[in-house]
C-alpha positions, -999 to 999 in steps of 0.1 A, spaced: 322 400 -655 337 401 -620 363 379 -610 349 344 -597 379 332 -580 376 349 -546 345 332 -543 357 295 -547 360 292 -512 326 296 -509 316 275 -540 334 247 -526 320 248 -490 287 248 -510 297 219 -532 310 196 -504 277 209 -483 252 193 -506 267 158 -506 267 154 -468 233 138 -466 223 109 -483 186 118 -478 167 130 -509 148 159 -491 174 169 -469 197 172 -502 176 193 -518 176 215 -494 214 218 -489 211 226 -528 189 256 -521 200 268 -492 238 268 -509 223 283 -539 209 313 -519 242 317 -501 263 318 -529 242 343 -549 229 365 -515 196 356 -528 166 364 -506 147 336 -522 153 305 -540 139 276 -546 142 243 -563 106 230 -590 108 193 -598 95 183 -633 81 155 -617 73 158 -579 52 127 -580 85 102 -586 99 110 -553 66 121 -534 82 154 -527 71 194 -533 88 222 -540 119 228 -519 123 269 -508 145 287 -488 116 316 -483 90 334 -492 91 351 -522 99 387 -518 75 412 -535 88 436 -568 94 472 -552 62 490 -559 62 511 -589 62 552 -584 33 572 -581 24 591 -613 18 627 -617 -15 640 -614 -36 643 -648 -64 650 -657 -67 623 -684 -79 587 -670 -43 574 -651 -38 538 -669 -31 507 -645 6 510 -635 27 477 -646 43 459 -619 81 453 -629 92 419 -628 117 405 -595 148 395 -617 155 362 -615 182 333 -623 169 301 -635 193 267 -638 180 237 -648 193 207 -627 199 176 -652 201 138 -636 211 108 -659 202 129 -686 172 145 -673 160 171 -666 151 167 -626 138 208 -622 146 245 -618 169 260 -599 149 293 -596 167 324 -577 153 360 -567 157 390 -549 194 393 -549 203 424 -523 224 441 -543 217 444 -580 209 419 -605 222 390 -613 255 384 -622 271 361 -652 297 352 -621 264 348 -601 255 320 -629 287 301 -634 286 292 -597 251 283 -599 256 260 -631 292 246 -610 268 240 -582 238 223 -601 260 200 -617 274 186 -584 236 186 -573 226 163 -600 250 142 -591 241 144 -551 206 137 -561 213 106 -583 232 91 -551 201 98 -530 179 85 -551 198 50 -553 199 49 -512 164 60 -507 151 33 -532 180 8 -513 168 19 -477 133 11 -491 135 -17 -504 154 -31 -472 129 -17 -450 99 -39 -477 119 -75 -474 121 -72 -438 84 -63 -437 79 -93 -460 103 -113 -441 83 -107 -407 51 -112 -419 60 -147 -433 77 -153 -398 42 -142 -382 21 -162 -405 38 -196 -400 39 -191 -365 2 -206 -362 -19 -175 -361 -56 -178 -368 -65 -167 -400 -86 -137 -393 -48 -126 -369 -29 -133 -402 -50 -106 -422 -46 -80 -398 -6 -90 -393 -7 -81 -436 -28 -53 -433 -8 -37 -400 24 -40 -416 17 -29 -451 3 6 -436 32 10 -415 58 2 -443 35 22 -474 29 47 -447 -6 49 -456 -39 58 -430 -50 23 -436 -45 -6 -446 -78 -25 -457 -78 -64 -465 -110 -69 -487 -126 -103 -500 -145 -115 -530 -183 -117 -517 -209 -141 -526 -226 -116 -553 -198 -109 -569 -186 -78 -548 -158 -72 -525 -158 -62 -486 -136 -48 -462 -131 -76 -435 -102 -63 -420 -86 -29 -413 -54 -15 -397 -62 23 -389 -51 51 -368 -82 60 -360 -112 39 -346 -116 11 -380 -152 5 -368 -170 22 -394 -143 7 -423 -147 -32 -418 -182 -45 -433 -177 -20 -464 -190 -33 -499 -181 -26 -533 -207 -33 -550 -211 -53 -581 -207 -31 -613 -185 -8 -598 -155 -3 -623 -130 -9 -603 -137 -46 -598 -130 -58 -629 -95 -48 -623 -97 -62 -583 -114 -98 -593 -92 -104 -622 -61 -97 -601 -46 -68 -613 -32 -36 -592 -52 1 -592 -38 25 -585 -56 58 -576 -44 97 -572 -75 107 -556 -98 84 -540 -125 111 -529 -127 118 -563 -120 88 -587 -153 82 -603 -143 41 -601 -147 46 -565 -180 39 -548 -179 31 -515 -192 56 -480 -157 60 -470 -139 69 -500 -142 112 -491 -116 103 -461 -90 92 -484 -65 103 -510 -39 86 -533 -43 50 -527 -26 14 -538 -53 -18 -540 -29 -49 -546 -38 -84 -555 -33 -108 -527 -29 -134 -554 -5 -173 -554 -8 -196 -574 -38 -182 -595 -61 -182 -565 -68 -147 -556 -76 -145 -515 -82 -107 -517 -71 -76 -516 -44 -53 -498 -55 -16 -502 -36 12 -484 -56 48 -490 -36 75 -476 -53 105 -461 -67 132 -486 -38 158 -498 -12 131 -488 14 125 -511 13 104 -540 27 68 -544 62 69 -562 68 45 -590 90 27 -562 67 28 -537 44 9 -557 65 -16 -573 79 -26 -541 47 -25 -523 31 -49 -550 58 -77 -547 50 -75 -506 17 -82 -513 24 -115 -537 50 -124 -512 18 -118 -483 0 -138 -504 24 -168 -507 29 -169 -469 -10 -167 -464 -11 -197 -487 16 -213 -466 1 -207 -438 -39 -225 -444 -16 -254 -458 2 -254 -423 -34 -245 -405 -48 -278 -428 -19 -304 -417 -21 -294 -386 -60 -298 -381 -57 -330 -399 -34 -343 -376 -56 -334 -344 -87 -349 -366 -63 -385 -364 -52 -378 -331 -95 -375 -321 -98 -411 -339 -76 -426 -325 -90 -412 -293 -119 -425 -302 -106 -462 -309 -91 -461 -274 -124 -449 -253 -141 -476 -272 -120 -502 -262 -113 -492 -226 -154 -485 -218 -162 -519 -235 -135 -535 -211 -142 -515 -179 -181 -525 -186 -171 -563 -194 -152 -564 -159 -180 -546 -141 -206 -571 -152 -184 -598 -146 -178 -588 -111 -221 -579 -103 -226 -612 -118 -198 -630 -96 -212 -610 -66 -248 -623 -74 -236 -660 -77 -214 -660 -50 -240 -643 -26 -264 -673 -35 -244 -700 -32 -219 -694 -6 -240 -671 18 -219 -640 20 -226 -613 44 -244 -582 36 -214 -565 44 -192 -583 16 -216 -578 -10 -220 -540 0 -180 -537 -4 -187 -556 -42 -209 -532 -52 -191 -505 -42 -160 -509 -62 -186 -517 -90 -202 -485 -86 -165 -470 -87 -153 -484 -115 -187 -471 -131 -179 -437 -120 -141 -445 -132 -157 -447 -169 -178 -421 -167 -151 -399 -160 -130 -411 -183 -157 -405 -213 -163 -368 -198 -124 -365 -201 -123 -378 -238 -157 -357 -248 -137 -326 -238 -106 -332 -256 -121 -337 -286 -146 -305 -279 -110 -284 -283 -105 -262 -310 -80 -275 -335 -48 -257 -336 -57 -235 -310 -38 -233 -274 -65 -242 -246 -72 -214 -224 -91 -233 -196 -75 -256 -171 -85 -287 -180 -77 -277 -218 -40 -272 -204 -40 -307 -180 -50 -329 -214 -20 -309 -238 2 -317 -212 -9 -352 -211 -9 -355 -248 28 -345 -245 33 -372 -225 18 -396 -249 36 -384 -278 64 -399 -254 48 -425 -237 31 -444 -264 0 -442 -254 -23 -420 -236 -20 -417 -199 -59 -415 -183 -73 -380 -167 -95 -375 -141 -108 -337 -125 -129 -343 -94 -149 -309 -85 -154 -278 -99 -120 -274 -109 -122 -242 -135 -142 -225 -105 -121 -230 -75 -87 -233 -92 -74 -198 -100 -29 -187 -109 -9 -191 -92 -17 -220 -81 -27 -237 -114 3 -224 -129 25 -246 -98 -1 -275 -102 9 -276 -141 49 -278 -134 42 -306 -109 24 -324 -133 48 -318 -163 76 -332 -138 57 -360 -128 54 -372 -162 85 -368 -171 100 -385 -146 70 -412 -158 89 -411 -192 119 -422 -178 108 -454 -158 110 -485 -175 82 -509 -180 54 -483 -182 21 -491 -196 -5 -471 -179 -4 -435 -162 -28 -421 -139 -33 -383 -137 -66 -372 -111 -67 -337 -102 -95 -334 -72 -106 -297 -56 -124 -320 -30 -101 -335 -8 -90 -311 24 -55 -307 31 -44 -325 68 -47 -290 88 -86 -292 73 -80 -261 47 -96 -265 12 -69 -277 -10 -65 -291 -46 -45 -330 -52 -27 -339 -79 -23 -375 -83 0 -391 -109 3 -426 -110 22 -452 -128 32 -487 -130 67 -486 -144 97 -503 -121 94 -484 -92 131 -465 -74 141 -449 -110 118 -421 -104 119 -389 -88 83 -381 -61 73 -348 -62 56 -330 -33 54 -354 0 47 -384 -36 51 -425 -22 69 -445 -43 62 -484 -41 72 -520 -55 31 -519 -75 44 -491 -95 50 -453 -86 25 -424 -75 34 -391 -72 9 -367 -50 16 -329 -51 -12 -302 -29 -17 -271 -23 -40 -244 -4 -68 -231 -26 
């Protein structure tokens, strides 16, 4: 046995070489590599007893080299017998980590001789210090994992609670659970009327066109498992025989998760990654299990949120209704009143044609007033719940809603004209921050029962141009507020009048 302290230099470069990554793959194959070099192996290479725990392969430094062929033999006349290939020596240390056995330490193809026992105490001096840089890898892989699953968790809950609709907040679970599992897809499926389960969302790569709308069928055995809440997991999808479905040949080892809270099960997270991909690690699926309860929880949270908040808009509409009652039952009292003062008047007193023309016509106004005012009311309550209005007059009635949250009460809206048709950005976006100034500074005034807001695409500016008006009146203490735009403030209250071009 050769002497192994001239080569301590190089067993300690290798030692120290093997710890300075904390990544599991790129430590293993610091621990070949430094194997190799310490041993002038041609090949070497590291076989895990259990490549599934950390989803990794063999680690090698090369391709095998081939046994030198053997010599020819001499030439008989008897039948030659098939020669026998002699076997490449090789060194073989086992790597042990907490106690077990992690894999091989296979080496091969030394240049110059065989294997030494020198050759092997280094090895064994290296794989100890191997198992140890292995054990620290594992603990931060499973650490940067776990991390990298809580703030997954973390953002989805953020996402959910932030108002999204519910078929956003199943593809906000599914998205994120394929990125974080690092699977091809990630499927959200749903109990179905018969008893089966369909894909109704999908987060792919690819095109998921052909993915949403799939059906387990009833029978299949894998929903016994899926309906009654418990995780599958599967090594192969193509070729599970529990799997059933016209997409399962695109897929390999997959996770299908119980989005479950409370006992109420709202689905499914699956996330199939692509056939030949690596499998789950026992880590991969423990962590990726508690996301989807915590998904679930959120998504819980979430139609609780959704169901308060539709509630609350349900209240606002009757109390919407209450008011338009009361204000078309007084506008129509007054109106009557006034026809049947103009009637009375005209036969008693003899006014001119002219004075009852001017009656009728504020009549006739205040009808039109109404009108408007039920068109304006018919609309807001035509809204979506929950949901932000995307046309303008959706956006001039949340603003005055604001303003009634303030106010009190709930100022009065009037469009004149085609005002989703002729008003396009930028100038709706201006018209808006006049308005949401205006009724501000309406906010501010004391003694303010009624506000005014009449947006007209009729009226001309002064140079003749098409224009649009916004009108904002109110009849709080006038000089406390602020006129906006060329507005005219005066003792009977304050209006404030804001135009532009078209």
């Amino acid at each position: 046995m050769h002497d192994p302290v001239p080569r301590l230099p190089s067993l300690l470069e290798a030692v120290l070489s093997v710890g300075t990554d904390l990544e599991l793959r790129a430590t293993l194959q610091h621990i070949v590599d430094a194997a190799a070099e310490l041993t002038e192996a041609r090949y070497a290479a590291l076989d895990m007893t259990d490549p599934g725990r950390d989803g990794l392969t063999g680690i090698r430094t090369a391709e095998r080299p081939e046994p030198p062929a053997p010599p020819e033999p001499p030439e008989s006349t008897e039948s030659p017998k098939p020669p026998e290939l002699p076997e490449l020596p090789e060194l073989v240390v086992p790597i042990h980590v907490d106690d077990e056995v992690f894999g091989d330490l296979r080496l091969a193809g030394k240049r110059e001789g065989p294997f030494t026992d020198e050759d092997e105490q280094l090895v064994r001096v290296l794989a100890t210090q191997a198992g140890i840089a292995i054990g620290n890898a594992r603990l931060y892989e499973t650490a940067r994992q776990r991390e990298r699953w809580i703030e997954g968790a973390a953002a989805v809950t953020t996402a959910l609670l932030s108002g999204e609709s519910a078929a956003d907040a199943l593809m906000t679970v599914a998205e994120r659970a394929r990125r974080l599992a690092e699977a091809s897809a990630g499927v959200i499926l749903q109990p179905t009327e018969d008893g089966g389960m369909e894909i109704v969302t999908a987060s792919t790569l690819d095109d998921p066109g052909d993915i949403v709308g799939v059906v387990i069928e009833p029978g299949s055995p894998v929903l016994e498992q899926l309906l009654g809440g418990e995780p599958v997991f599967i090594d192969d999808t193509a070729t599970d025989p529990r799997m059933t479905t016209r997409v399962r040949h695109r897929f390999g080892p997959s996770m299908m998760l119980p989005l479950q809270a409370g006992g109420r099960l709202l689905g499914t997270l699956a996330l199939p990654r692509r056939r030949g991909g690596r499998p789950y690690t026992a880590v991969e699926r423990l962590l990726a299990t508690q996301f989807a309860s915590q998904a679930a929880l959120a998504l819980v949270h979430a139609e609780a949120q959704h169901s308060r908040e539709r509630l609350a808009v349900y209240e606002d509409r009757d109390r919407i209704a209450r008011d338009l009652h009361d204000l078309v039952v007084q506008r129509l009292f007054a109106t009557g009143m006034m026809l049947e003062s103009t009637q009375r008047g005209s036969a008693g007193t003899g006014d001119t044609d002219k004075d009852v023309h001017a009656m009728l016509g504020r009549a006739v106004d205040e009808l039109q007033s109404t009108v408007q005012e039920v068109r304006t009311a018919i609309f807001a309550l035509q809204q979506p719940p929950a949901d932000a209005p995307t046309t303008f007059r959706g956006k001039v009635l949340r603003e005055a809603a604001g303003a009634g949250a303030v106010l009190g009460f709930q100022p009065s809206t009037r469009f004149t004209g085609a005002v989703e048709n002729r008003l396009a950005e930028p100038v709706a976006g201006r018209l808006l921050t006049a308005l949401r100034r205006a009724l501000t500074a309406a906010s501010r005034r004391a003694g303010v029962s009624r506000v005014e807001i009449t947006v007209d695409v009729t009226a001309p500016l002064p140079d003749g141009r098409p224009g649009v008006r916004l009108t904002v009146f109110d009849d709080g203490e006038a000089g406390n507020g602020h006129a906006e735009g060329g507005g005219s403030e005066g003792g009977a209250g304050t209006t404030v009048t804001w135009q532009s071009p078209l």
